[in-house]
C-alpha positions in Angstrom: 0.0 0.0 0.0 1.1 3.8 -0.6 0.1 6.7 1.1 0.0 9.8 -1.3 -1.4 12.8 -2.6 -4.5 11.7 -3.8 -4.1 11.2 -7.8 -6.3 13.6 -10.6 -7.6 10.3 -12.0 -9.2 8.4 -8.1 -11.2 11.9 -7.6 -14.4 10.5 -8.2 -13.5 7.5 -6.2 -12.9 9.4 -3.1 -15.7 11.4 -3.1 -18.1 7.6 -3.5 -15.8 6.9 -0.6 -16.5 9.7 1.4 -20.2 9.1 0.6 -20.3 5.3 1.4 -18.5 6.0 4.9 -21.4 8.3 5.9 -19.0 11.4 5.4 -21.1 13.7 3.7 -23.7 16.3 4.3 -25.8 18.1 2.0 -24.9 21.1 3.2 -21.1 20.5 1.9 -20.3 19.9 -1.2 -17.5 16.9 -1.3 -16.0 17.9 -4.6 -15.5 21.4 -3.9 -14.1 20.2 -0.9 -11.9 18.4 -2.5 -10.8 20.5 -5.1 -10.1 23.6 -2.6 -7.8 21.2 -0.5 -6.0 19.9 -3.7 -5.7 23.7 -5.0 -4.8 25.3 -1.8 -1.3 25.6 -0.8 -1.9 24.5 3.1 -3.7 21.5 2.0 -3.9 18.3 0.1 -5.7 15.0 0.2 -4.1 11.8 0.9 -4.7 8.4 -0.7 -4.1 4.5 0.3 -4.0 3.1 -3.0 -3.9 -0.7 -3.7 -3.6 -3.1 -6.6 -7.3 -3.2 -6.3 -7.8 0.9 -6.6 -8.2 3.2 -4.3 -8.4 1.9 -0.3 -8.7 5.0 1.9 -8.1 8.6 2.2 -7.5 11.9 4.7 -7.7 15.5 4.1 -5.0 17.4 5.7 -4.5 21.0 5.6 -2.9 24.0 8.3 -4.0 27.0 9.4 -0.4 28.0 10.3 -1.1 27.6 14.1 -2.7 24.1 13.6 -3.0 21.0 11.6 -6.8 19.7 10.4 -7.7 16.4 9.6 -11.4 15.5 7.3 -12.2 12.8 4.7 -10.6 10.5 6.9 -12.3 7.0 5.1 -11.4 3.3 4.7 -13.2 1.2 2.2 -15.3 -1.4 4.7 -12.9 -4.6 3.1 -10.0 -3.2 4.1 -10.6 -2.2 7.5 -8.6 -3.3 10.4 -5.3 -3.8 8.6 -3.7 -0.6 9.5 -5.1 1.8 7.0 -6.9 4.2 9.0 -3.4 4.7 11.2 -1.2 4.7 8.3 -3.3 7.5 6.7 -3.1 9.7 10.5 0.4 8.8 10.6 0.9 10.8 7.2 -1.5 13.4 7.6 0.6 14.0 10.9 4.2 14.2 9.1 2.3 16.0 6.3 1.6 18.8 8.7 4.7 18.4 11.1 7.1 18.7 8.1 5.4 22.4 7.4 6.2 23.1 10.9 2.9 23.1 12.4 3.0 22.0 16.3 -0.3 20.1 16.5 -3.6 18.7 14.8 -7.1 19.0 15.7 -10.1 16.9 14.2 -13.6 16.6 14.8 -15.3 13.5 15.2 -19.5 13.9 15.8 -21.3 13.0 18.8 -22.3 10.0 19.5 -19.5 8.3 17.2 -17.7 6.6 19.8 -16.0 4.1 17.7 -14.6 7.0 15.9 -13.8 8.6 18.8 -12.2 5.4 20.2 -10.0 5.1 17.2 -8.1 9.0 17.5 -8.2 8.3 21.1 -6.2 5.0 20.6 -3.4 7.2 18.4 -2.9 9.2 21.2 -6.0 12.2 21.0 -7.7 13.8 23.5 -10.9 15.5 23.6 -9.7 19.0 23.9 -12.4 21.7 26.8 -13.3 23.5 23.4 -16.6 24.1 21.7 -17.2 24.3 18.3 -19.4 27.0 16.9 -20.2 27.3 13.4 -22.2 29.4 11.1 -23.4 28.9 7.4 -23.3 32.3 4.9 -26.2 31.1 3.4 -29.2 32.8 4.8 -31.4 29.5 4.1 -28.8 27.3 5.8 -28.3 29.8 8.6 -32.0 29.6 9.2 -32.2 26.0 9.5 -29.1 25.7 12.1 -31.3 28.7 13.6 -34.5 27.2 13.4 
């Protein structure tokens, strides 16, 4: 398996990925997602590709002060063999090789096996709170409403 920038060619892929793994909203739009982390200069997205295609992925990016971590997916056959942690282990030498002294992620509540799996590479829930807000006025009203 190799762990690399996520090739023109597998986009589509990724995205189906992100979608099968219960990744995506309909309030974000995966391949523009995508494309702003593969245009962007403090982000890129990471692929485990196999003989058979392509295995799992990771968005990584910085903010200069931190490193973020999205998109992270495993196609169901290939889970438990090491995939998921390869892919954190490059998303975290991704962003400590641009000098960046730590990563945050998100995982949602209630997915404690999520949660379980950063927590077994060595994350901690941080005493933050996350507070978001949409530019959309529709989409504003409905986190609103």
């Amino acid at each position: 398996m190799i762990v690399d920038r996520l090739p023109e060619h597998l986009c589509e892929d990724a995205v189906a990925l992100w979608e099968d793994a219960g990744l995506t909203r309909p309030w974000n739009d995966p391949r523009a997602d995508l494309a702003r982390a593969l245009a962007g200069p403090s982000s890129t997205v990471l692929a485990a590709v196999e003989e058979d295609g392509l295995v799992g992925t990771a968005m990584v990016g910085h903010d200069g002060h931190r490193g973020w971590v999205y998109y992270v997916a495993v196609r169901p056959s290939h889970r438990g063999r090491g995939l998921g942690r390869a892919l954190m282990a490059a998303c975290e030498q991704w962003v400590a090789e641009r000098g960046i002294p730590k990563m945050q992620l998100m995982v949602r509540t209630g997915n404690a096996g999520t949660r379980d799996f950063y927590e077994r590479l060595g994350y901690a829930v941080q005493d933050t709170v996350v507070l978001g807000k949409f530019f959309d006025p529709q989409r504003q009203a409905q986190q609103s409403g």
